[in-house]
SEKOLPA-600526 format. One record per residue (C-alpha): x, y negated, z negated. Coordinates in nm, 3 decimals. Layout:
        u        v        w
        X        Y        Z
...
REM end
This chain:
        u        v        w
    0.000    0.000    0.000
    0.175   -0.346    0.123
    0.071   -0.523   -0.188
    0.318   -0.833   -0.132
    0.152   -0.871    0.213
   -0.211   -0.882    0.060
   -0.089   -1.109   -0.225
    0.064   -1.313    0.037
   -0.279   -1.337    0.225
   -0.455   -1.447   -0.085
   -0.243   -1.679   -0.141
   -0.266   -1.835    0.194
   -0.613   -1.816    0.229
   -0.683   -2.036   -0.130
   -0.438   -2.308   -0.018
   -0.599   -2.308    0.330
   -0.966   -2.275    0.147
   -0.862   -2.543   -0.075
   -0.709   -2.810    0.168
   -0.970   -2.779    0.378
   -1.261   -2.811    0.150
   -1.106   -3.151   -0.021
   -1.080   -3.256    0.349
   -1.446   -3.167    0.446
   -1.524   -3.395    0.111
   -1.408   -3.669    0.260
   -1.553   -3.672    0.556
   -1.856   -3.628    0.422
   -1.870   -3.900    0.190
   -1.770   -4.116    0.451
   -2.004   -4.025    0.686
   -2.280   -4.044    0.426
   -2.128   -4.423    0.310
   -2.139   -4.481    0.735
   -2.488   -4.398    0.767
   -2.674   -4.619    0.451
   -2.424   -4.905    0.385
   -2.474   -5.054    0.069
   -2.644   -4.792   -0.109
   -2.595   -4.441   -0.254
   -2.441   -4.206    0.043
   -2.703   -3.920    0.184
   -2.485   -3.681    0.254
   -2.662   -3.390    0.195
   -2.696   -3.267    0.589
   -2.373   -3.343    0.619
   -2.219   -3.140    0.327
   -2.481   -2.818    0.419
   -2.346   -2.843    0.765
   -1.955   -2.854    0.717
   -1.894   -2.690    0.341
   -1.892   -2.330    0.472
   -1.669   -2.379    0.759
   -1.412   -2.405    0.495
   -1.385   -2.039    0.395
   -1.486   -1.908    0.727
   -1.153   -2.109    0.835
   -0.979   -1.997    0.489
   -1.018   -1.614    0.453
   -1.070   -1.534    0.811
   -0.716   -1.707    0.891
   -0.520   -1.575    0.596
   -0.700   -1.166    0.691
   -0.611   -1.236    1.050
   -0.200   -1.337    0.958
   -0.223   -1.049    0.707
   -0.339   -0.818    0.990
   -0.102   -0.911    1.271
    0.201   -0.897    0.999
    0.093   -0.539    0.902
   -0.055   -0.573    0.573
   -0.403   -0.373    0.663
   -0.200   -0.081    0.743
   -0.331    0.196    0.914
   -0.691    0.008    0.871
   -0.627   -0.232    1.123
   -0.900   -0.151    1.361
   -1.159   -0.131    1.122
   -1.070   -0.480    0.951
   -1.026   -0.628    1.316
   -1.375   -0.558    1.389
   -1.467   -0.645    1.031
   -1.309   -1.001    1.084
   -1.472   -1.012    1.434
   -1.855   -0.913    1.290
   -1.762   -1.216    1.023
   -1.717   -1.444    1.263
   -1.995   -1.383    1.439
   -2.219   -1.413    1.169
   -2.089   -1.752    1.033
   -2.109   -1.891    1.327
   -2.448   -1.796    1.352
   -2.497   -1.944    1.026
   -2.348   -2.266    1.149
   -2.580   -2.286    1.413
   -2.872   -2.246    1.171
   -2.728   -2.511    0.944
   -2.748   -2.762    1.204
   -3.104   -2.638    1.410
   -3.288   -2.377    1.225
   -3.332   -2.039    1.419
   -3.612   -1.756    1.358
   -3.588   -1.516    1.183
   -3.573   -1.229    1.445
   -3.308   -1.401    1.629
   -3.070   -1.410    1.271
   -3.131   -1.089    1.230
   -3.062   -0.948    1.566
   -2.765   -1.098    1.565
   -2.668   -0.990    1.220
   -2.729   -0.628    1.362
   -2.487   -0.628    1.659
   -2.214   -0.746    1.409
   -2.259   -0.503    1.198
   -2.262   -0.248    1.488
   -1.968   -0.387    1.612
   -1.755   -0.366    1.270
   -1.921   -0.017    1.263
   -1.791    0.084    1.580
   -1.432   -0.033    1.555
   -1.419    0.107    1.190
   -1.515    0.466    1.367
   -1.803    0.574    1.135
   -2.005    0.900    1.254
   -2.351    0.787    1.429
   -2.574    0.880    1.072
   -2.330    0.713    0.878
   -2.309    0.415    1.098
   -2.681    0.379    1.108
   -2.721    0.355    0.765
   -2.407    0.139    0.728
   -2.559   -0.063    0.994
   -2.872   -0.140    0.746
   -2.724   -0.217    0.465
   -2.459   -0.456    0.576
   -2.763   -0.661    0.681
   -2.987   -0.618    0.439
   -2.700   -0.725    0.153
   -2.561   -0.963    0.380
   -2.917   -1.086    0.369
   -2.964   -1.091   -0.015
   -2.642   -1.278   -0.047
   -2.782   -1.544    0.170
   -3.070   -1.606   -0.062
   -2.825   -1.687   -0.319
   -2.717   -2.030   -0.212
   -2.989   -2.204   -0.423
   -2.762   -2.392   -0.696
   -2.447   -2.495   -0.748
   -2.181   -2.254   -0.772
   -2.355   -1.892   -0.778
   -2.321   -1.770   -0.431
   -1.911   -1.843   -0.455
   -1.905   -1.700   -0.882
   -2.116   -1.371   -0.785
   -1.927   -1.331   -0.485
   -1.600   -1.359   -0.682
   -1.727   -1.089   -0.883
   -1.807   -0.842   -0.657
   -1.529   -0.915   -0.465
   -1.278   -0.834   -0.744
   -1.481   -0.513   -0.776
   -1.413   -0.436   -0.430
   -1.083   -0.482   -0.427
   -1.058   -0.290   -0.745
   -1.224    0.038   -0.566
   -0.991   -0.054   -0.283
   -0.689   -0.065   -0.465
   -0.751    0.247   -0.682
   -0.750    0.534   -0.338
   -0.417    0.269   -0.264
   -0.584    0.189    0.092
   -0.445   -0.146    0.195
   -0.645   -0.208    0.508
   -0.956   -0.175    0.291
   -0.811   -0.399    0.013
   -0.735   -0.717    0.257
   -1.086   -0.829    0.366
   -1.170   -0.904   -0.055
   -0.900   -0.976   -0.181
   -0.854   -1.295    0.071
   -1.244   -1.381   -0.016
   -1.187   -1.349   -0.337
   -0.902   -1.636   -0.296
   -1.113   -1.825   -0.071
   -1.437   -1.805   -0.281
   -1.167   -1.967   -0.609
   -1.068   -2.230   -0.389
   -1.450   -2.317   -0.277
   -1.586   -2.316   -0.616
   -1.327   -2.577   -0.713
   -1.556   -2.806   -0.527
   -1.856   -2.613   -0.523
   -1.924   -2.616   -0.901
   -2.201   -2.834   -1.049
   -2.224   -3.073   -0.918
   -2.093   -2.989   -0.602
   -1.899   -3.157   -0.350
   -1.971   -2.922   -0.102
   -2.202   -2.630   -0.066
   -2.201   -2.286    0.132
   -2.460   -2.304    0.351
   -2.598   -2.039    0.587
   -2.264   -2.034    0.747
   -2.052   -1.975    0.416
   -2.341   -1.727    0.231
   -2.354   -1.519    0.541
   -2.026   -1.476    0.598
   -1.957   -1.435    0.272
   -2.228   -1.132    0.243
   -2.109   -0.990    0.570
   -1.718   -0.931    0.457
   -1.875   -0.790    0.087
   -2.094   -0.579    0.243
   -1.910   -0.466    0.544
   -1.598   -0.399    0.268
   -1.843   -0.190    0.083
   -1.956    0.026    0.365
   -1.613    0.102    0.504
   -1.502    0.165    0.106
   -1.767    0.426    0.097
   -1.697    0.586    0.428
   -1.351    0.652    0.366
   -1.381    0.730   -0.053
   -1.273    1.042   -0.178
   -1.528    1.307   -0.212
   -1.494    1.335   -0.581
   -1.564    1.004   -0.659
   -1.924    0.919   -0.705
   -1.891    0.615   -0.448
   -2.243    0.610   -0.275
   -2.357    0.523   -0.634
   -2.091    0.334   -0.746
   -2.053    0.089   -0.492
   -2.449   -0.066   -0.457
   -2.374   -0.113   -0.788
   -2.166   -0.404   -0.711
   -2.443   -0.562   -0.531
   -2.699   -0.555   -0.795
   -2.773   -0.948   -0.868
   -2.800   -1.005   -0.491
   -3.061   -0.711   -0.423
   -3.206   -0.824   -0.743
   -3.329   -1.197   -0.635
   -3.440   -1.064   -0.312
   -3.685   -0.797   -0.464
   -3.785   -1.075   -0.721
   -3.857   -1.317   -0.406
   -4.068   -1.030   -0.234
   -4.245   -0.939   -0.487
   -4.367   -1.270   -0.660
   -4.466   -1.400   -0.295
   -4.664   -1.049   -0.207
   -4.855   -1.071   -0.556
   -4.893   -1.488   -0.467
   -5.019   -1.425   -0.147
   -4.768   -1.614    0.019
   -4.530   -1.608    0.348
   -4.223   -1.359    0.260
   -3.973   -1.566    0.489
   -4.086   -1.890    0.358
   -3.877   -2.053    0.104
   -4.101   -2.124   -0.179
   -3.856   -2.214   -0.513
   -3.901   -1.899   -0.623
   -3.529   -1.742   -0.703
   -3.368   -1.622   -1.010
   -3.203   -1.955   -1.072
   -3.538   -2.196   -1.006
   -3.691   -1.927   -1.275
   -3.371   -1.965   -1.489
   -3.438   -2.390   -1.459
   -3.736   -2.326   -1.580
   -3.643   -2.195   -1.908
   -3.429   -2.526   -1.979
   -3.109   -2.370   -1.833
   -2.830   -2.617   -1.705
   -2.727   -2.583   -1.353
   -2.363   -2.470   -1.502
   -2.520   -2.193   -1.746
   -2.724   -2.075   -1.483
   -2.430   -1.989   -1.274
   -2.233   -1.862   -1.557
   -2.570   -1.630   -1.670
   -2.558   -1.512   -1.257
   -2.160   -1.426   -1.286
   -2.199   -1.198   -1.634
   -2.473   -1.020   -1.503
   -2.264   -0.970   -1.173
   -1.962   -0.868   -1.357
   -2.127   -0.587   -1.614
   -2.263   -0.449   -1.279
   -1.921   -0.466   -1.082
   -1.761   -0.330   -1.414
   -1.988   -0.019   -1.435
   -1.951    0.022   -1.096
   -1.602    0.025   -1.108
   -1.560    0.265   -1.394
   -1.768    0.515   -1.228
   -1.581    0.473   -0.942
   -1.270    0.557   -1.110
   -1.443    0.847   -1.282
   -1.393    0.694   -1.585
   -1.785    0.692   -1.673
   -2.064    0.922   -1.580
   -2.218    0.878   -1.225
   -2.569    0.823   -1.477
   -2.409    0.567   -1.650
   -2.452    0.327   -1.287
   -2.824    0.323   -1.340
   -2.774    0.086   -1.688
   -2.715   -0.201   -1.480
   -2.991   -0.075   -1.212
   -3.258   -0.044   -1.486
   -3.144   -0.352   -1.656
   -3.179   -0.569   -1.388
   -3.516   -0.434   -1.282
   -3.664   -0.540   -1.669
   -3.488   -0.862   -1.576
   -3.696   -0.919   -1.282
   -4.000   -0.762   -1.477
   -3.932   -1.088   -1.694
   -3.869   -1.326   -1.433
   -4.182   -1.230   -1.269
   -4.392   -1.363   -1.589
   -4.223   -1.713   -1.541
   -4.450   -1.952   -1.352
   -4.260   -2.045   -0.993
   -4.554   -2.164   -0.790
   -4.687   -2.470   -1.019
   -4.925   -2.742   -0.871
   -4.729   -3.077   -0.972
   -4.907   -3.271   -1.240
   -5.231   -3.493   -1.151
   -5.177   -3.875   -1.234
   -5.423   -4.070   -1.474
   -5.355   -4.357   -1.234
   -5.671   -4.520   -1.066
   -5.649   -4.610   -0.694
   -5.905   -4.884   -0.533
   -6.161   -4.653   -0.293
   -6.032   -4.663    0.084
   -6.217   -4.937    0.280
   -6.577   -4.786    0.418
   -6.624   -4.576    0.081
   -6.941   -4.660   -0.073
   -6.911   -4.736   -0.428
   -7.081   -4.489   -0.732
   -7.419   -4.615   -0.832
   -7.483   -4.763   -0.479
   -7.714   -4.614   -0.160
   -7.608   -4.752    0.199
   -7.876   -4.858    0.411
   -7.831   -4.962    0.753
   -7.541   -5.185    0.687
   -7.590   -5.325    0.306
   -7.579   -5.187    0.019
   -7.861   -5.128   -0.230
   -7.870   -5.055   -0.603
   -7.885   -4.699   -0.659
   -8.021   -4.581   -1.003
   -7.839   -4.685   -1.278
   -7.910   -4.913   -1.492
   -7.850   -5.326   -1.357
   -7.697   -5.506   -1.668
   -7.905   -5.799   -1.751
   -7.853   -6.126   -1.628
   -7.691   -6.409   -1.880
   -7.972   -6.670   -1.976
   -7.730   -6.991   -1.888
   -7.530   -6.833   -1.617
   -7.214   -7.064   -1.499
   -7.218   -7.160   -1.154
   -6.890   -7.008   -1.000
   -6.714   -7.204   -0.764
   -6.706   -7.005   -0.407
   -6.433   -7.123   -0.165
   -6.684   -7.015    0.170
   -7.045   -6.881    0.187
   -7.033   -6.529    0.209
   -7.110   -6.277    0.505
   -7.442   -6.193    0.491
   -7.590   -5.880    0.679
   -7.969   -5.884    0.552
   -8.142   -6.237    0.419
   -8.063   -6.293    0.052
   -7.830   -6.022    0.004
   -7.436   -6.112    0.021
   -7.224   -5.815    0.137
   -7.055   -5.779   -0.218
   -6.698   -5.562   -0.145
   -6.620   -5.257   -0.405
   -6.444   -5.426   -0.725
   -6.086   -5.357   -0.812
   -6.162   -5.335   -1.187
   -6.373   -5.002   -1.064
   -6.695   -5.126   -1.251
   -7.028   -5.097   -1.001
   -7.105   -5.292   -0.740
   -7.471   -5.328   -0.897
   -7.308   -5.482   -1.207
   -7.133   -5.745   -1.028
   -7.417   -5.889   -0.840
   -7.647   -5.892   -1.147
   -7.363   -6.103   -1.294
   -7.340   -6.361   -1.024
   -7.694   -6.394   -0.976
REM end
């Protein structure tokens, strides 16, 4: 295993991840400053747009050196057509960041770049099938987690390190390069990334991101050991991602709601909710990632019990048991505030006939005995004779009301 050649890639690909993400900062800020001069800087679109680009650019630079200079080994077919899947994939993301795309497109594309890693990684057709699904379906999940600041790049850190820790332990360097690069890349992003964030992931940093994690997985798995319990180990590592996406599906189905329509509805909205900062709802997100990528780990080293990889499995489902009973879909709180009646609307208390108004019935207060004469600028507009056209009264009291006053 060419560990000096993979700790040289990490390294590479935080400096890169890091100089380019303090660069994309910039330029956002001053495009947000260009755009609304003289007040606070919008540079939301801006920051969603570029922020992902920086650890596409990051790990997929640093895996490609490490590849050409030998450090994936014998594995360098499969990681080439991992790295070539990635890129695919972020730059569909890209493209989605700046003009949204449907839904079947994303995921037809997501589908030939997992066939293609697939392929080049040489995978027997049933195996590649089902390697085929779940690299999308996780690469999905992780895509749903870019909802707050900081927990796509901590959870992916986490897995990641579990990854490489599988990798590392059957000594397989080509397998060990893809996560151990993202897992420099993803430090370097959350330098910036952390609440409150300079930057964010975006669709073309989350996908990519689950693509290499999940595509790292699959080839892990293919090529394990038969005594190790890996096709139980290894979802393990993906349990807070698969987690928020059954949460999503199932609160919309029991709301009645579109399934592919974001509604607020995620683990960390939930986690708000309960009065949890922005920063403790990313930490809360990494230790539940890391007690699943540690018991997935230790029963991939055969340390634990293969039974032991359903704590974090059952423990996460009586998390999103919980979740579930926290409101997400809350109608936003009615105002006390009274508005005048649009123009046209007849008043309350008052029956429209032809084009005047006549007292309904409630009660007309009585008249004053020594009424003072109120001084009118013009004579009013008068649609019938002896009835002024009265308009409805700011103060909201009836129209009937008024004229009894004036009369």
């Amino acid at each position: 295993m060419n560990v000096l050649g993979i700790i040289a890639s990490g390294a590479a690909a935080l400096f890169i991840t890091v100089v380019l993400a303090k660069g994309v900062r910039r330029t956002a800020l001053r495009a947000g400053a260009a755009q609304e001069p003289g007040a606070r800087p919008s540079r939301a679109g801006v920051v969603r747009r570029l922020g992902g680009t920086t650890v596409v650019l990051g790990v997929g630079a640093a895996a490609a050196a490490g590849t050409g200079l030998g450090a994936a080994g014998g594995s360098g077919r499969a990681v080439t057509g991992l790295l070539a899947g990635a890129v695919i994939v972020a730059a569909l993301g890209l493209v989605h960041d700046v003009r949204p795309l449907g839904v079947p497109l994303r995921v037809a594309v997501q589908t030939a770049a997992a066939t293609l890693a697939v392929c080049l990684a040489g995978l027997s057709p049933v195996a590649g099938v089902l390697a085929v699904i779940g690299i999308v379906a996780v690469t999905q999940a992780f895509a749903l987690l870019d909802t707050s600041d900081g927990v796509l790049a901590t959870v992916g850190t986490v897995t990641a390190a579990g990854l490489l820790t599988c990798a590392a332990l059957d000594g397989r360097a080509g397998l060990a390069l893809p996560p151990a690069v993202l897992l420099a890349g993803l430090i370097g992003f959350l330098l910036h990334n952390w609440h409150p964030a300079r930057i964010r992931p975006g669709a073309c940093g989350s996908l990519f991101t689950g693509f290499v994690l999940a595509s790292s997985g699959a080839l892990i798995l293919a090529e394990a050991p038969p005594e190790r319990a890996a096709w139980i180990a290894l979802p393990v590592l993906a349990t807070v991602a698969l987690a928020d996406a059954a949460l999503v599906l199932v609160s919309r189905r029991r709301a009645v709601r579109p399934l592919l329509q974001d509604c607020g509805d995620h683990i960390t909205h939930r986690l708000r909710r309960l009065r949890v900062t922005v920063p403790g709802v990313a930490v809360v997100l990494g230790l539940w990632a890391g007690a699943a990528a540690l018991t997935g780990t230790l029963v991939y080293a055969e340390v634990l019990h293969p039974a032991f990889a359903l704590v974090p499995v059952t423990g996460s489902a009586a998390a999103v048991v919980a979740l579930l009973r926290i409101p997400a879909y809350v109608a936003p709180p009615v105002t006390a505030t009274r508005r005048r009646p649009p123009t046209g609307t007849v008043p309350t208390g008052t029956v429209r006939t032809g084009t005047s108004l006549r007292p309904g019935p409630e009660p007309v207060h009585a008249a004053p005995e020594s009424p003072a004469p109120a001084p009118v600028a013009a004579e009013p507009a008068r649609t019938t004779p002896g009835r002024p056209t009265v308009p409805p009264p700011p103060t909201g009291r009836p129209a009937v009301g008024l004229t009894a006053d004036r009369s």
